[in-house]
ROPA-989208 format. One record per residue (C-alpha): residue number from 1; residue in one letter; chain; x, z, y. Coordinates in steps of 0.25 Angstrom, whole numbers. Each point is the difference from the previous one (the first is absolute). Example, Ala and Ser with C-alpha at 12.3 -4.5 7.8 and 13.67 -1.06 7.14 Angstrom:
BEGIN
i; aa; ch; xx; zz; yy
1; a; A; 49; 31; -18
2; s; A; 6; -2; 14
! end
This chain:
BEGIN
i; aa; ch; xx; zz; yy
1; x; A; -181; 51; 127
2; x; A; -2; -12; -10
3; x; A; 12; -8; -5
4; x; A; 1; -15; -3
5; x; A; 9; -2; -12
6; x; A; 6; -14; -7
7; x; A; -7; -2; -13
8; x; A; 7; 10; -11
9; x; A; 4; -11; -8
10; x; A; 9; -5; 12
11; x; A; 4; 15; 2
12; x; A; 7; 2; -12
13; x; A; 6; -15; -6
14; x; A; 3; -7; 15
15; x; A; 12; -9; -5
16; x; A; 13; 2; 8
17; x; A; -1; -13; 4
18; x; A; -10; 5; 11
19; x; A; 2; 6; 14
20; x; A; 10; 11; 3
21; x; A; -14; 8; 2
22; x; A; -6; -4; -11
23; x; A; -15; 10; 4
24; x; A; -2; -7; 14
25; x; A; -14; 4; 3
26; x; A; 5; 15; -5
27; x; A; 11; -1; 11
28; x; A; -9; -6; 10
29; x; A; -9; 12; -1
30; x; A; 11; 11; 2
31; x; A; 4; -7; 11
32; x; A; -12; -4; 9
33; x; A; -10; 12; -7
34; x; A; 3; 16; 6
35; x; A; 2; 6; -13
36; x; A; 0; 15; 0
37; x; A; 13; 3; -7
38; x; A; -6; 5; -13
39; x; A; -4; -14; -3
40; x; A; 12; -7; 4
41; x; A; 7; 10; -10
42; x; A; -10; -4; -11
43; x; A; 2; -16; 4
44; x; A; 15; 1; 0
45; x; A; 1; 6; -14
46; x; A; -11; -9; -4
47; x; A; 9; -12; 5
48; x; A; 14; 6; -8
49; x; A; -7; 2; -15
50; x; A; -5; -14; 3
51; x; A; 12; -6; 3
52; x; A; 6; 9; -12
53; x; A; -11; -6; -9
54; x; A; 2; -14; 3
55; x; A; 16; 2; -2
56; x; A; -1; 7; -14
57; x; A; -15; -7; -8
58; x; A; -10; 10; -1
59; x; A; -4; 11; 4
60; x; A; 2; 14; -8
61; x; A; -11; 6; -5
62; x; A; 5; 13; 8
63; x; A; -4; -8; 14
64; x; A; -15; 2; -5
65; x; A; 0; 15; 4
66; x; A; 2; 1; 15
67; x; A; -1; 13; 7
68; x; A; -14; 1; 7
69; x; A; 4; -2; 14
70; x; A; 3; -17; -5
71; x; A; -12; -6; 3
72; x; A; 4; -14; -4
73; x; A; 3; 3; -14
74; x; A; -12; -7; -6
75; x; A; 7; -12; 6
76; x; A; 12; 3; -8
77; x; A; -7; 1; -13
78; x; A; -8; -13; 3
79; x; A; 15; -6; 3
80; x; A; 4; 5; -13
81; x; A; -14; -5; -7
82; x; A; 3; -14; 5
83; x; A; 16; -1; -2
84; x; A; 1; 6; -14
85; x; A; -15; -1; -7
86; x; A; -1; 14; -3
87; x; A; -9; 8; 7
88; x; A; 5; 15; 3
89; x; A; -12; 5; 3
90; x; A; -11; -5; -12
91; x; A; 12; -2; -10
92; x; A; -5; -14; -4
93; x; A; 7; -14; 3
94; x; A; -5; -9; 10
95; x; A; 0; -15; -1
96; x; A; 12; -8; 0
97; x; A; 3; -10; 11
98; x; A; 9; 13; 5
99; x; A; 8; -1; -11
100; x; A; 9; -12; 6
101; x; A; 4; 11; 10
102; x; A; 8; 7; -10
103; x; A; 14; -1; -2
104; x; A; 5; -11; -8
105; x; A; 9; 1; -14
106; x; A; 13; -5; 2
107; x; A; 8; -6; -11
108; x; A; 10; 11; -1
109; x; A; -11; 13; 2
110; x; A; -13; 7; 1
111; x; A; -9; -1; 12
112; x; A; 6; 5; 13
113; x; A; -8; 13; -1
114; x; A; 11; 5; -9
115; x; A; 15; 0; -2
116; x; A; 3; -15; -8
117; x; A; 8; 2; -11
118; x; A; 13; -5; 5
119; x; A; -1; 12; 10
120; x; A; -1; 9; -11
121; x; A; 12; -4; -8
122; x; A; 8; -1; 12
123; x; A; -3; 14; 4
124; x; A; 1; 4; -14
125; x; A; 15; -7; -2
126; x; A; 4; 5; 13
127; x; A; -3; 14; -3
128; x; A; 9; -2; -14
129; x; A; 9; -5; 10
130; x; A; 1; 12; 9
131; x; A; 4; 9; -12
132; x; A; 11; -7; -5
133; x; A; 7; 2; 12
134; x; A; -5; 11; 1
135; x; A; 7; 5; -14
136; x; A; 12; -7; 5
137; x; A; 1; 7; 12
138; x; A; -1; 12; -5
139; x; A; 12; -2; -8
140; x; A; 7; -4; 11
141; x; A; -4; 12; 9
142; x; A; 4; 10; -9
143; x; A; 13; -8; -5
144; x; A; 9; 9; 9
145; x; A; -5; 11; -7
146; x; A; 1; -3; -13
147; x; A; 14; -7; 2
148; x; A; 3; 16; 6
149; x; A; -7; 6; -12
150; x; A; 7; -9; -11
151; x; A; 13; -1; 8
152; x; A; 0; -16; -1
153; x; A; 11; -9; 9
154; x; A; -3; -11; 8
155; x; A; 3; -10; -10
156; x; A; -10; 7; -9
157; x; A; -11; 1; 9
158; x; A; 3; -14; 2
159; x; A; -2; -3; -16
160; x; A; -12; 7; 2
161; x; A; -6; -6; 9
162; x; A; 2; -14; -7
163; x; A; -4; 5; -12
164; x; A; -15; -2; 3
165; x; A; 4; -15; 6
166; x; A; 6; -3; -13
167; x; A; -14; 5; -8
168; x; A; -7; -8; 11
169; x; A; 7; -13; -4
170; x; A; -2; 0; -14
171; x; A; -15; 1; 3
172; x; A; 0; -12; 9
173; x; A; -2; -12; -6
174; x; A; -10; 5; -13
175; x; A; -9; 8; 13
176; x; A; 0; -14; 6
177; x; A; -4; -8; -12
178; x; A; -9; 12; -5
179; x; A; -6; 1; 14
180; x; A; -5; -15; -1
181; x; A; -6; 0; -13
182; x; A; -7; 14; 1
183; x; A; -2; 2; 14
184; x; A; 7; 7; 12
185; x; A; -8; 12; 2
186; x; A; -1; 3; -15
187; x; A; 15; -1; -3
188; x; A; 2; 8; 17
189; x; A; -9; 12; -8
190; x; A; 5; 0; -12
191; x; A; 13; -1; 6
192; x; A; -1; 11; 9
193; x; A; -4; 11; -11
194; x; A; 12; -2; -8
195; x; A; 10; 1; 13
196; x; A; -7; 14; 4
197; x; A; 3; 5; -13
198; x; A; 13; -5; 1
199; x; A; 1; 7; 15
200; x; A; -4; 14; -8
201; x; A; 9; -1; -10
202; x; A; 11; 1; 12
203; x; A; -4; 15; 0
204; x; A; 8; 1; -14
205; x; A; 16; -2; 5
206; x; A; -2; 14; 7
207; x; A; -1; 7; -15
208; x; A; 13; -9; -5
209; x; A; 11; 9; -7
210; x; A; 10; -6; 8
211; x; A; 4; -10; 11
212; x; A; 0; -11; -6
213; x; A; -11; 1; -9
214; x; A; -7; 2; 13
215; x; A; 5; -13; 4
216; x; A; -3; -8; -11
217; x; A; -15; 6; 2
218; x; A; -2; -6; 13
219; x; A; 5; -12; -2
220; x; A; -9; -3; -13
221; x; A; -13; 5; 8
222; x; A; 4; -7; 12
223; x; A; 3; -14; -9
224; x; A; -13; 2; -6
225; x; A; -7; 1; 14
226; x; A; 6; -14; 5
227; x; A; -3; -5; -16
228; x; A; -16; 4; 3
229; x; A; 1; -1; 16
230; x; A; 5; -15; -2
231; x; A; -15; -7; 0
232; x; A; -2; 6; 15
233; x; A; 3; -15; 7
234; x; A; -4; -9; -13
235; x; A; -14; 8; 0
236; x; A; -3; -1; 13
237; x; A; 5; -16; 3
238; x; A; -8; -2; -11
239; x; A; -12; 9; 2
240; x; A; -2; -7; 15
241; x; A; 3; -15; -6
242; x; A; -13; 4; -8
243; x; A; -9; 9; 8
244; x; A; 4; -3; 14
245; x; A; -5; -13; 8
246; x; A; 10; -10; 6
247; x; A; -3; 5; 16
248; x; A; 2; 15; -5
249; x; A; 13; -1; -7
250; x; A; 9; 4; 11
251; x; A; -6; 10; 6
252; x; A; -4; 7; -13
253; x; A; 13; -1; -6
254; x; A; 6; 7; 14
255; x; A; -12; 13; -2
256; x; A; 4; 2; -14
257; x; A; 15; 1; 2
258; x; A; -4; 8; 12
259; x; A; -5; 9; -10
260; x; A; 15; 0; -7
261; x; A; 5; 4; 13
262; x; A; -9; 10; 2
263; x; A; 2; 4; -13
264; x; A; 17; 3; 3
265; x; A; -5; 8; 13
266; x; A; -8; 8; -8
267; x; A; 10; 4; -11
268; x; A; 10; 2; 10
269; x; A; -7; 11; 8
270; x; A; -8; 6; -10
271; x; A; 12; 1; -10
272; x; A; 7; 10; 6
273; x; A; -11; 11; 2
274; x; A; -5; -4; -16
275; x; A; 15; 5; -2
276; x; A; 3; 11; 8
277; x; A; -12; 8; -2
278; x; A; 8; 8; -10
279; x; A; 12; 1; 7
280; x; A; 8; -11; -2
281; x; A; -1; -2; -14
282; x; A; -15; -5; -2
283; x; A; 5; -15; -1
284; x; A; -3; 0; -15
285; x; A; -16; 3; 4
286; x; A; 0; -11; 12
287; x; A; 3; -10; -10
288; x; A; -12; 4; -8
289; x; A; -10; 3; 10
290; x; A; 2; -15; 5
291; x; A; -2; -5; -13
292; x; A; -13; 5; -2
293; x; A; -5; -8; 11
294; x; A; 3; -14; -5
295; x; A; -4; 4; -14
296; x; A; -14; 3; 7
297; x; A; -1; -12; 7
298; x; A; 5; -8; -10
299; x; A; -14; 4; -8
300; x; A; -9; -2; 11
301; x; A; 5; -13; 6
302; x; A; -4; -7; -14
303; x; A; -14; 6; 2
304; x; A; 0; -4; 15
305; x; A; 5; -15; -3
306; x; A; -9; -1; -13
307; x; A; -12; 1; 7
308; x; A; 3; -8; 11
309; x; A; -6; -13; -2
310; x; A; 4; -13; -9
311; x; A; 16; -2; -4
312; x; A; 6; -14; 6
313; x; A; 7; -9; -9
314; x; A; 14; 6; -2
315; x; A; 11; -7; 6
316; x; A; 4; -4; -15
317; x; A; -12; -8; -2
318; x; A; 1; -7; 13
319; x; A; 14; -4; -3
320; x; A; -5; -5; -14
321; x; A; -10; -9; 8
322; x; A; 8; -6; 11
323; x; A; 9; -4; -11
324; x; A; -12; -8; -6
325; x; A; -3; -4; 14
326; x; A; 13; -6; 2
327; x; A; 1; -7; -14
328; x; A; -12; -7; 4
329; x; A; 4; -4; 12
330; x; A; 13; -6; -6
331; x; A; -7; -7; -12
332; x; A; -9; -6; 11
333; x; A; 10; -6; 9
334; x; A; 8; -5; -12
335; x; A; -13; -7; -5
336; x; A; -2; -6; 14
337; x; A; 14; -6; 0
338; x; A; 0; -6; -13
339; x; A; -5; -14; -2
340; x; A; -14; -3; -2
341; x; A; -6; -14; -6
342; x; A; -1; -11; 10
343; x; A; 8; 8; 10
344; x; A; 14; -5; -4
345; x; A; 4; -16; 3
346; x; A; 5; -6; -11
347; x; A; 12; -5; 5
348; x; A; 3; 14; 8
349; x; A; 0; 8; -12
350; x; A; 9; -11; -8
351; x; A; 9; 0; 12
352; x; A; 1; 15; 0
353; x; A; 2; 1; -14
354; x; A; 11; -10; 2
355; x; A; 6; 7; 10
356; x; A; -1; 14; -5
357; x; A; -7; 5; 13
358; x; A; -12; 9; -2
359; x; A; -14; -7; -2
360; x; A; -8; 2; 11
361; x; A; -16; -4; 3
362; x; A; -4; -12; 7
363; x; A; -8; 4; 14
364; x; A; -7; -12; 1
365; x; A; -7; 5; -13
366; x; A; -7; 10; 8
367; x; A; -11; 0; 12
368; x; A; 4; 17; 3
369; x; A; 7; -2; 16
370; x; A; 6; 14; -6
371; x; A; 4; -6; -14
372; x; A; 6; -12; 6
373; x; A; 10; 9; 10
374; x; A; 3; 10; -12
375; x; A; 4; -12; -10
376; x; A; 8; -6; 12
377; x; A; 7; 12; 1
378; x; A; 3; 3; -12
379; x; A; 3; -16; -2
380; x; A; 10; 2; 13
381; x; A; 6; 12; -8
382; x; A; 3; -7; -11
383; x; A; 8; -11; 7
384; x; A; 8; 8; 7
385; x; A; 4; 6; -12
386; x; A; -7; 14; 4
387; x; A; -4; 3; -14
388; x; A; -13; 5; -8
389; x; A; 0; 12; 7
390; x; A; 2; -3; 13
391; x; A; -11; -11; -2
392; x; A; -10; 10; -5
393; x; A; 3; 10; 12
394; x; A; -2; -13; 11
395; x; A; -15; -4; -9
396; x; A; -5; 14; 2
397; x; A; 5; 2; 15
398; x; A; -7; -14; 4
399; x; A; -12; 6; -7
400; x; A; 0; 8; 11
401; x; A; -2; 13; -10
402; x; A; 5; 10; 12
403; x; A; 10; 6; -10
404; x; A; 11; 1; 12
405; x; A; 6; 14; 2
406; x; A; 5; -3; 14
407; x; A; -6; 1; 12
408; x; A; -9; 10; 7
409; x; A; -9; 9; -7
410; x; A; 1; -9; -13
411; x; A; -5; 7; -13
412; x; A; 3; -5; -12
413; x; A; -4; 2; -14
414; x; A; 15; 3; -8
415; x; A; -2; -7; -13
416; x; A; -6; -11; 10
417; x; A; 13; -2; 7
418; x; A; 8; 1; -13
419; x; A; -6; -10; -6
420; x; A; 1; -8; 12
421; x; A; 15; 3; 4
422; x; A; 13; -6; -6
423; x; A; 5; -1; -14
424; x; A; -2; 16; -9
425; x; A; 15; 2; 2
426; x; A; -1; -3; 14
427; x; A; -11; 12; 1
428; x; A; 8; 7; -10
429; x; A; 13; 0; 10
430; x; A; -10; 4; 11
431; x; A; -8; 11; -8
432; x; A; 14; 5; -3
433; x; A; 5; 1; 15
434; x; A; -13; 7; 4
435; x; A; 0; 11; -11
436; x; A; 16; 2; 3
437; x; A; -2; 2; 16
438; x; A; -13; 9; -4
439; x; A; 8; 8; -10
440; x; A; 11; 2; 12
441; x; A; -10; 3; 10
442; x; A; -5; 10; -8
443; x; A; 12; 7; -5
444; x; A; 4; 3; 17
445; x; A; -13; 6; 0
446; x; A; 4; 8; -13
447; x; A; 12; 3; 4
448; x; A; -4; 5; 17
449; x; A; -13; 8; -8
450; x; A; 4; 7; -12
451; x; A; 13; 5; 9
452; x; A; -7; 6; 11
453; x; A; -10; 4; -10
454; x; A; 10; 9; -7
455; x; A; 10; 4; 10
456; x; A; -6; 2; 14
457; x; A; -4; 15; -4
458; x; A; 16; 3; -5
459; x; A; 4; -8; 13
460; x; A; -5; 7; 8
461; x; A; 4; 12; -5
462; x; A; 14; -3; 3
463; x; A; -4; -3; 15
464; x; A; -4; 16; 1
465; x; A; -13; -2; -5
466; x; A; 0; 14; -9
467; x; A; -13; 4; -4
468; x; A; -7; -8; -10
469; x; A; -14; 1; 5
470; x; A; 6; -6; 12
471; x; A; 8; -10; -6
472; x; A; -11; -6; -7
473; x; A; -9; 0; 11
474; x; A; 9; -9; 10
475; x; A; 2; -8; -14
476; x; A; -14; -1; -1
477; x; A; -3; -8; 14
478; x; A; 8; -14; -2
479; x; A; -9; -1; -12
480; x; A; -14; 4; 9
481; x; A; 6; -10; 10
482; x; A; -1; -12; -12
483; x; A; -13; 5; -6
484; x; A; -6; -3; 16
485; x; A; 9; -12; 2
486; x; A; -5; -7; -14
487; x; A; -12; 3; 1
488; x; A; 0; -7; 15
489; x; A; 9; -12; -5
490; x; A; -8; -3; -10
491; x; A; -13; 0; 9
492; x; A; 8; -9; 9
493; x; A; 6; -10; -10
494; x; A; -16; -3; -5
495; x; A; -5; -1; 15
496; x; A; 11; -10; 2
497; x; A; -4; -9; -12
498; x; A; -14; 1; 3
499; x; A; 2; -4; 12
500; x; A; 8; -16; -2
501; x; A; 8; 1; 10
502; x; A; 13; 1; -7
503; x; A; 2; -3; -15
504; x; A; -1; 10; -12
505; x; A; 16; -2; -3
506; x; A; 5; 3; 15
507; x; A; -9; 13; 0
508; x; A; 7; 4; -12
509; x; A; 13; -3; 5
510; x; A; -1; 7; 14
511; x; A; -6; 14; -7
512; x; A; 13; -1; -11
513; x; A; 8; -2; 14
514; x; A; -4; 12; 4
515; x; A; 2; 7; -13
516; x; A; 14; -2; -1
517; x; A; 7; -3; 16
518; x; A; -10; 11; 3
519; x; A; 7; 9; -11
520; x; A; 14; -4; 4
521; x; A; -2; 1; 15
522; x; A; -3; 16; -3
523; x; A; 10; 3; -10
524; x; A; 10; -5; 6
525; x; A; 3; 14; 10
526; x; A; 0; 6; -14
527; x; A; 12; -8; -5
528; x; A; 8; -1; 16
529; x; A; 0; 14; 1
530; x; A; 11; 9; 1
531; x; A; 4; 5; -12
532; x; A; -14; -2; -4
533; x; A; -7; 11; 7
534; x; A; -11; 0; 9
535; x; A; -10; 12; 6
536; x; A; -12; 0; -11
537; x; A; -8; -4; 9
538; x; A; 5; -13; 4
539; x; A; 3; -3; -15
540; x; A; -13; 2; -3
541; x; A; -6; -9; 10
542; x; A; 9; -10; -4
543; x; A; -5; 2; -14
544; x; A; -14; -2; 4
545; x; A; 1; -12; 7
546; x; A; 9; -6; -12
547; x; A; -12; 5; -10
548; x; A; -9; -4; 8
549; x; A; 4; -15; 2
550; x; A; 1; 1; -16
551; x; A; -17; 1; 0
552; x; A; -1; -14; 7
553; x; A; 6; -6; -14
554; x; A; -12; 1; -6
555; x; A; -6; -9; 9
556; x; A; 11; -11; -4
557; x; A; 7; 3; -12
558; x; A; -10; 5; -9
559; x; A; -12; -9; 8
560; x; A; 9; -12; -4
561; x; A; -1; 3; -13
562; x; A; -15; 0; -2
563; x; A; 1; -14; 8
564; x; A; 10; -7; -9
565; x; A; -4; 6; -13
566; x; A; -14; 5; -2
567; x; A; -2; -3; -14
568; x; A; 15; 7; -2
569; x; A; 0; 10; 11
570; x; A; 3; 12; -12
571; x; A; 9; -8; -7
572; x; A; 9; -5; 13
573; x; A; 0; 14; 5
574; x; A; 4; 7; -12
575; x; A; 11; -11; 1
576; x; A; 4; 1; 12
577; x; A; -4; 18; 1
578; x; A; 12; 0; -9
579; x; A; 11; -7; 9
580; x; A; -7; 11; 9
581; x; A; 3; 11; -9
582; x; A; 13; -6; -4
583; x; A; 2; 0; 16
584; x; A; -2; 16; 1
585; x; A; 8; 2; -14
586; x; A; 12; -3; 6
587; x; A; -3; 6; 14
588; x; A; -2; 14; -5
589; x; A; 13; -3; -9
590; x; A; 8; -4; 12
591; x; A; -6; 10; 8
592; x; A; 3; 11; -10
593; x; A; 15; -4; 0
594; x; A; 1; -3; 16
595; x; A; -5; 13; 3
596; x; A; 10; 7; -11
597; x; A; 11; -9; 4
598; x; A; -1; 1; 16
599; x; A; -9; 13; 3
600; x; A; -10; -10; 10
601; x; A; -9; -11; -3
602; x; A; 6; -10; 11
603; x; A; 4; -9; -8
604; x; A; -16; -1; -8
605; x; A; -7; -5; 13
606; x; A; 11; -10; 4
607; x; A; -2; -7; -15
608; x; A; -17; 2; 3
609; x; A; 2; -7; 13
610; x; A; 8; -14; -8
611; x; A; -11; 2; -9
612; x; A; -11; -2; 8
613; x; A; 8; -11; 9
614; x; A; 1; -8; -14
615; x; A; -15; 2; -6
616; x; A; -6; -5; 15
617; x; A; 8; -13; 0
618; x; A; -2; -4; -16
619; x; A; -16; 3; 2
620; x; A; -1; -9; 13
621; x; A; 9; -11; -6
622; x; A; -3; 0; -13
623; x; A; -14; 5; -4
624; x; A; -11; -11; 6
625; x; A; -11; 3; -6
626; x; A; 1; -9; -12
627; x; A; -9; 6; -12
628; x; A; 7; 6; -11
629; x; A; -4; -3; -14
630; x; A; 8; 10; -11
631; x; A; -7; -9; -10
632; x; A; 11; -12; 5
633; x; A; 12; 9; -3
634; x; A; -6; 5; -13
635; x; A; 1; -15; -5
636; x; A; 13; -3; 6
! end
């Protein structure tokens, strides 16, 4: 029995915007026609690759051999004629009014048919990202066996672990600056080759003469892991300040640290097996066999990112250019203030002169309704004694310029608001307070990360947890916890922007909240229990929800960042990455000589739970999303 079909064209390229059943004479045919089930087979798979067809562009040229029993596949050729201008079937082109019905090139990509180029980088930096935790974790994973096979106390394994953090604070501020100028991804590649080679040299303390040699070995290789590891948050702040659009920032900065938590569950289960293989002792090879794998990918991630499509502006040079930007605007608003011939009375500017108030423009010189009320402004300014600033910020806002910051949904352009704020020290002083609070806020985060990081495997080995393959499994599930948390935060923080109904800064400030009362609500049975022991199990649900509370900070924290400083997202969070590792420093210190000093770790989870209390009230009083120029505070 013959069909009726909707024209082809319709078939494949109906917009959304159309019914929920976008083939109506196809459904009124099944419905009111007695198909045999044969055909109602061949329409309802004939109905799924259209809809797939129209979701993803055109048509693959796979879809042009169909299995004989299709007896509608000359109407999918001729869709695929008419949406894409190639013809399958006499490999010519056909004319080219279908060609509006392609996908259109975006600013930041290719045509929808394949990935855009900021999907590629991103996938690419998340991958780099997956295997520097993943070479931290399986340092930590084996730690118990190394500290057995070297003999190392708790304050030495404590040294150790802060070794790396020290290496990784040097690097900080030159990855951020070098990130900027050269490019994320680069600097993230490059960056990741060194600290694998780092990660094999570990291998080398099981051939020292003696103890401490040994000692002294791993805490050169693990240094030289933090120096190179150190461009893992510049890179990729900077990376997605110059790759990633605005609407995509959130969600992709949540996937590629999902990635890094992925990473740490990886090394943490893996690990153990890499190192046990040859009874016990095999941890030397473990550190080598993960090594190889970011050398590897190090190579063929600048392949990948190479030849996938036009570079961005670095971050650098849009920096370089708002500050031109802002410079103009400055020089004109100064023009526009300054007397001009036949606007000035006479007797006004002789009477000013006189007085030693500031010379101001005559409104009645000008016909502008908009002149006239920004000269009266600024004229009202000066009597009151307000000053040249203060008049030059009233002009502009009676202008009605829309450089506010406040209020709903309000988007502003920072060199914009700079130039239209107070006086430069006023903006100094509040550049100053922002970068100070950020520095805190991040240094909590250090401090909760890096110690759970290092310590949960040896933690829960005191709670009864004796094998190691074990132990580094439960150790591995806070971390799968963050990966699906930020990668769900981030998703949500984006929709919540998109969608106006709240403003950018309170999205940012309820997914920190989260972060850090979320984390201290779930350590807290860690630090109230009796003498610090808990059934493994428990503990680690406890740790789970704590880690996984963690992943909602990079849908506030690290989000916030990209808002308030784009042109110096690297920069900023190199700066403040190093109050971070400053922050886990001092924790694995402290947690080193707790442990030594008490035998529990009680007393660790109680000081995490002030931290965290502290970091949420400093971000939602003192961070309002003012931008943040560094250039301000290099001219101080």
């Amino acid at each position: 029995m013959s069909l009726s079909f909707v024209p082809s064209t319709q078939l494949l390229t109906s917009p959304r915007s159309q019914s929920r059943k976008p083939f109506p004479d196809l459904y009124r045919n099944i419905k009111s026609q007695p198909f045999r089930f044969r055909n109602t087979v061949k329409h309802l798979l004939l109905v799924a690759a259209s809809s797939c067809a129209r979701a993803v562009g055109p048509l693959p040229s796979t879809l042009a051999f169909q299995p004989p029993c299709f007896t509608t596949r000359w109407k999918l050729l001729t869709a695929y004629d008419e949406c894409t201008g190639r013809s399958l079937r006499h490999g010519r082109t056909t004319a080219g009014a279908s060609r509006a019905l392609m996908p259109s090139s975006s600013r930041y990509g290719s045509p929808a048919s394949r990935p855009q180029p900021w999907q590629v980088v991103s996938a690419v930096c998340a991958v780099a990202m997956l295997l520097c935790n993943f070479h931290r974790s399986v340092f930590t994973a084996l730690l118990p066996l190394v500290a057995g096979s070297l003999a190392l106390t708790p304050a030495e394994v404590g040294l150790l672990q802060s070794s790396m953090l020290w290496g990784y604070l040097a690097g900080q501020i030159p990855a951020g600056r070098l990130a900027d100028e050269r490019g994320g991804d680069r600097v993230l590649l490059g960056g990741l080759a060194l600290w694998s080679l780092a990660t094999a040299a570990t291998s080398a303390a099981a051939a020292a003469a003696s103890p401490s040699a040994a000692l002294v070995t791993l805490l050169v290789a693990r240094a030289a892991m933090g120096l190179f590891s150190s461009v893992i948050m510049p890179a990729v702040s900077a990376a997605t300040a110059q790759w990633v659009p605005p609407e995509r920032k959130a969600a992709t900065l949540a996937m590629i640290y999902a990635f890094f938590n992925v990473g740490g569950v990886l090394g943490l289960v893996v690990a153990p097996h890499l190192a046990t293989r040859g009874g016990g002792s095999g941890w030397p090879a473990a550190f080598v066999t993960a090594a190889t794998g970011g050398v590897l990918w190090s190579v063929l991630g600048s392949a990948i990112v190479a030849r996938a499509g036009a570079r961005p502006p670095l971050p650098s040079q849009l920096r370089n250019t708002d500050k031109r930007q802002l410079e103009q605007q400055q020089q004109q608003q100064q023009g526009a203030l300054l007397p001009q011939p036949g606007e000035l009375q006479p007797q006004q500017g002789l009477m000013a002169a006189e007085e030693g108030a500031p010379t101001v423009p005559s409104a009645a010189a000008s016909t502008d309704p908009a002149a006239v009320s920004g000269l009266t402004a600024a004229t009202a300014a000066a009597r009151d004694g307000v000053g040249e600033a203060e008049a030059q910020r009233r002009r502009v806002a009676s202008l009605g310029d829309g450089a506010s910051t406040s209020g709903r949904g309000s988007e502003t352009d920072p060199w914009v608001a700079a130039a239209t704020g107070d006086s430069t020290a006023q903006r100094r002083r509040a550049t100053l307070v922002q970068v100070a609070a950020l520095c805190w806020c991040h240094g909590v985060i250090g401090w909760g990360f890096f110690v759970l990081q290092s310590w949960v495997p040896m933690y829960l080995q005191s709670l009864g947890v004796a094998d190691l393959a074990s132990a580094g499994l439960l150790a591995s599930l806070p971390w799968l916890a963050a990966a699906f948390t930020a990668t769900a935060a981030g998703g949500l923080a984006d929709r919540l922007v998109r969608s106006g109904r709240t403003t950018r800064l309170a999205v940012r400030r309820g997914m920190h909240a989260v972060s850090t009362l979320g984390c201290a609500v779930a350590v807290l049975p860690l630090a109230a229990a009796p003498g610090g022991s808990l059934p493994p199990l428990v503990a680690t649900l406890c740790l789970v929800a704590a880690v996984g509370c963690y992943g909602f900070s990079f849908g506030g924290f690290h989000a916030y960042v990209q808002d308030v400083a784009a042109a110096d997202a690297g920069q900023l969070l190199g700066l403040t990455n190093t109050a971070s590792i400053l922050g886990g420093i001092a924790g694995n210190l402290a947690t080193g000589a707790v442990l030594q000093a008490t035998g529990g770790y009680g007393a660790v989870f109680w000081v995490a739970v002030a931290l965290y209390g502290t970091s949420w009230i400093v971000f939602q009083r003192l961070l309002q999303g003012e931008p943040v120029a560094l250039a301000s505070l290099a001219r101080a």
